[in-house]
C-alpha positions in Angstrom: 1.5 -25.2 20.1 2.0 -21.9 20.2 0.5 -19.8 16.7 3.2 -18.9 14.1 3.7 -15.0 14.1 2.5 -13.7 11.0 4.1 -11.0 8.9 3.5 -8.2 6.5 5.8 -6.7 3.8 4.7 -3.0 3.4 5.8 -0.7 0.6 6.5 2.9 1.3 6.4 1.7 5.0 8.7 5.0 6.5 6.1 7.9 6.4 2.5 9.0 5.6 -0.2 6.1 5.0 2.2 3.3 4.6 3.4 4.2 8.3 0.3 4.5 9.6 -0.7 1.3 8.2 2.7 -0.3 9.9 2.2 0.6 13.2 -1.3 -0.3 13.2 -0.8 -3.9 11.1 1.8 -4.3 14.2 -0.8 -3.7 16.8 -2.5 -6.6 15.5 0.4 -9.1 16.2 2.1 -9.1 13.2 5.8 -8.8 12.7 6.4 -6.1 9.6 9.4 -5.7 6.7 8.8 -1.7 5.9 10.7 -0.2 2.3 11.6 3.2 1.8 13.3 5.0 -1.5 15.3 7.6 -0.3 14.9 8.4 3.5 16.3 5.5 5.4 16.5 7.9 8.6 12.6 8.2 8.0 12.5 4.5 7.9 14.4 3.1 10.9 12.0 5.5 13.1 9.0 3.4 11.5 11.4 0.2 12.4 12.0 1.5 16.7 8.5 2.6 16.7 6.8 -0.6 15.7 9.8 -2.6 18.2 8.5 -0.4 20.3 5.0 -1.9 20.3 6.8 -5.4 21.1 6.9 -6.4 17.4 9.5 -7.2 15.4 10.7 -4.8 12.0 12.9 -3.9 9.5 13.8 -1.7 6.8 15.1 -2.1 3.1 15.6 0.0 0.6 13.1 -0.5 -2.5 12.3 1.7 -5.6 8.8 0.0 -6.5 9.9 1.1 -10.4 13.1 -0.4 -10.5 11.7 -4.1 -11.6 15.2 -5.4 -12.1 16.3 -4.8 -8.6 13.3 -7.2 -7.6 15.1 -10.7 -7.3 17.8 -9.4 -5.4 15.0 -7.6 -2.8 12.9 -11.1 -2.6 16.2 -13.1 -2.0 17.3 -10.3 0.2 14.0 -10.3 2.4 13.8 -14.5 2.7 18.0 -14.8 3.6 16.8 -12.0 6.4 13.6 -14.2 7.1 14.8 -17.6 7.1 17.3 -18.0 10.1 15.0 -15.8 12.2 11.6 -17.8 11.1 12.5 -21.0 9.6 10.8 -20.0 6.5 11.4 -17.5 3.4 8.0 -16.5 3.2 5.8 -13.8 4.0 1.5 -13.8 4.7 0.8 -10.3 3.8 2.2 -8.2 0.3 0.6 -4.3 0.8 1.8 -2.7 -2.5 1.2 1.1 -0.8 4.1 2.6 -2.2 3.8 5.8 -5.1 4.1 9.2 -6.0 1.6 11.8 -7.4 0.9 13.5 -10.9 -1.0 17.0 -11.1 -0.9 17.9 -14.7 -4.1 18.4 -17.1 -4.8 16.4 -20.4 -2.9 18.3 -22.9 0.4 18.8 -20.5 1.1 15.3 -19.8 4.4 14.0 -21.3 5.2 10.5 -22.2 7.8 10.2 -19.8 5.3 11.6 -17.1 2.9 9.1 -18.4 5.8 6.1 -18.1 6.7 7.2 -14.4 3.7 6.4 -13.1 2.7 3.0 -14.9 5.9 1.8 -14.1 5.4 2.8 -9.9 2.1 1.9 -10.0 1.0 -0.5 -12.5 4.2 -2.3 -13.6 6.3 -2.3 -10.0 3.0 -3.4 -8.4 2.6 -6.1 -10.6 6.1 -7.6 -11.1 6.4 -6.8 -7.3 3.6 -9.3 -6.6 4.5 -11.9 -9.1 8.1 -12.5 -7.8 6.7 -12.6 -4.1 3.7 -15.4 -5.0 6.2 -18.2 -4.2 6.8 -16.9 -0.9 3.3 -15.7 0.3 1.5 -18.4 2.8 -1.2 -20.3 2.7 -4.3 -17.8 4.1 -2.3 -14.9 3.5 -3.4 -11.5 1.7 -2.5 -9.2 -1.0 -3.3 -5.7 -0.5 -3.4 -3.1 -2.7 -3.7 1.0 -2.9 -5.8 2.6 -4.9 -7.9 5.8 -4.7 -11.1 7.3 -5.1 -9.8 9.1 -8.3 -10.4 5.5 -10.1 -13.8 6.3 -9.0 -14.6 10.0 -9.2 -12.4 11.9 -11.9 -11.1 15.4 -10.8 -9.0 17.7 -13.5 -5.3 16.7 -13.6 -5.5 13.3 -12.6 -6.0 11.3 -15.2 -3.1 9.5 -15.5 -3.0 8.6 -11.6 -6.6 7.8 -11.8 -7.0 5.7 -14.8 -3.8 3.8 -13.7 -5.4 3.4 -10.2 -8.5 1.6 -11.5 -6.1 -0.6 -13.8 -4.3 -2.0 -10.3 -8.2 -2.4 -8.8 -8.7 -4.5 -11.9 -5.6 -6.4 -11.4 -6.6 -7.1 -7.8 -9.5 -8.8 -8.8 -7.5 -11.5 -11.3 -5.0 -11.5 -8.6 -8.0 -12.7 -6.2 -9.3 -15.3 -8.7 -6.0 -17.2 -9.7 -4.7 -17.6 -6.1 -8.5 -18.8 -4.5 -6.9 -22.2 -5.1 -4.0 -21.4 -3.1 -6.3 -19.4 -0.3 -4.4 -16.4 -1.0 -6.7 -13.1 -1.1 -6.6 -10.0 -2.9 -8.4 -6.9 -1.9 -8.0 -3.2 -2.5 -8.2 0.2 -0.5 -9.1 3.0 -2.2 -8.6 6.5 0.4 -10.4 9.3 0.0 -8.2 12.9 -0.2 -5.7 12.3 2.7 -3.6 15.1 5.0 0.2 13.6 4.0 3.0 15.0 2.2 2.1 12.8 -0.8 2.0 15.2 -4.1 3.8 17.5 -2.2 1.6 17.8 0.9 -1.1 19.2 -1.5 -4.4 18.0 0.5 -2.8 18.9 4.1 -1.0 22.3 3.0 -3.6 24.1 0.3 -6.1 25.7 2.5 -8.1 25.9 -0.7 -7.8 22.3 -2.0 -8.5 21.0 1.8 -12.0 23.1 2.2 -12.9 21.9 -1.2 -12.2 18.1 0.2 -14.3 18.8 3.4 -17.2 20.1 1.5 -17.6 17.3 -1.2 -16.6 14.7 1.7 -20.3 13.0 4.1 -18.4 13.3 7.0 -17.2 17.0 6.6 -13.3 16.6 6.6 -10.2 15.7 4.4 -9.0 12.4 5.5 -5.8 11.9 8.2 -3.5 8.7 7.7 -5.5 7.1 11.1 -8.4 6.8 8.9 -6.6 4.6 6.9 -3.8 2.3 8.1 -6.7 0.6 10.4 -8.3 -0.7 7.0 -4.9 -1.9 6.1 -4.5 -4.2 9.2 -8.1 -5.4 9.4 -7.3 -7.2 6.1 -4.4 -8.7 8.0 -6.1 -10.7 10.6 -8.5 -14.0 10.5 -11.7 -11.4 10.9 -11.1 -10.1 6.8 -10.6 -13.5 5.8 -13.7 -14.0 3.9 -13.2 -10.7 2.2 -11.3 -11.1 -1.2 -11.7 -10.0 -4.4 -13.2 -6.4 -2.7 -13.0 -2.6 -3.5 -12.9 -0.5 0.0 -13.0 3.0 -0.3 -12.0 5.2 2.8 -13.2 8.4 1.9 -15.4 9.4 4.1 -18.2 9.4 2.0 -16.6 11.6 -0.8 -18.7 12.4 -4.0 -21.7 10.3 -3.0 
């Protein structure tokens, strides 16, 4: 009998790492649901180049923040799946999608402070809980983090302490599902050359040698060093990792 097609659900799937991390889950076999906020046009690029590899994709819209649109994205997602796979469910959730906050200590603002627990504590979380019905049997929840939960730099705290709550949560997500062989495992990058926070790692000059000179392998990191991470987790050689903390960072702050 001929294996089921697995496939991955990837969140802020249309540019940068979560792209990346498409094309190169595809590559692996895997058929892939991509979500974008804003830039659809972005998005259905992601969708041709990854049919383009001989897999099948689509796009949805998704703000990982808005928790009350998440019923209506879960039914949306299994009416789409169902007639095409028999099934509502997914194997693989990869919560990638967020923004960036620059601001020091003293300048934060509670609303600054709310925007990013909601995108990447609270959306991650609610996110996962109304997709754990519809996640297989062997499948995998991945999460990103970031070497800031590990290393602090000035003006990330919020980012960074919210980053290591969601590595936390990735470990209680990896001990209730065991029964259901469900894992959970995280990837925390390094500094990586994307337009996330505004394209700050790629564009400053000064920011990017500062990168390459506290990083082992002498260079900021390129969303290739990543998205292969993501899709090793997807296949049957990761599945005795769970429960894991992966940092691709080139070696930063050793």
């Amino acid at each position: 009998m001929e294996a089921r097609t697995k496939i991955a659900l990837i969140t802020g799937g249309s540019r940068g790492l979560g792209k990346n991390a498409a094309l190169k889950t595809a590559q692996k076999g895997l058929d892939i649901i991509v979500t974008y906020k804003t830039n659809r046009e972005e998005a259905e690029q992601t969708v041709r180049e990854i049919q383009a590899l001989g897999r099948k994709a689509i796009a949805y819209q998704l703000d990982t923040k808005d928790i009350k649109s998440f019923d209506d994205f879960v039914k949306t997602v299994g009416d789409h799946l169902e007639p095409n796979t028999g099934s509502r469910n997914i194997d693989y959730l990869i919560n990638n999608a967020g923004t960036a906050l620059y601001a020091p200590v003293p300048d934060v603002t509670e609303e600054q402070l709310d925007d990013i627990v909601d995108i990447h504590f609270k959306g991650v979380f609610f996110l996962t809980q109304k997709f754990l019905p519809f996640i297989n049997e062997d499948g995998g929840i991945i999460n990103i983090s970031s070497g800031l939960a590990r290393f602090p730099l000035p003006g990330s705290s919020v980012y960074g302490s919210i980053k290591a709550g969601v590595e936390m949560l990735t470990k209680y997500l990896a001990k209730e599902l065991g029964p259901r062989k469900i894992k959970a495992n995280v990837i925390a990058p390094g500094a990586i050359e994307t337009d996330f926070g505004g394209g700050r790692t790629r564009d400053d000059k000064q920011v990017n040698a500062m990168i390459a000179s506290a990083t082992a392998l002498g260079r900021a990191g390129v969303p290739d060093d990543i998205g292969g991470v993501v899709a090793f987790l997807c296949t049957e050689d990761a599945r005795w990792i769970n429960g894991q903390r992966i940092e691709a960072s080139g070696g930063m702050f050793l």
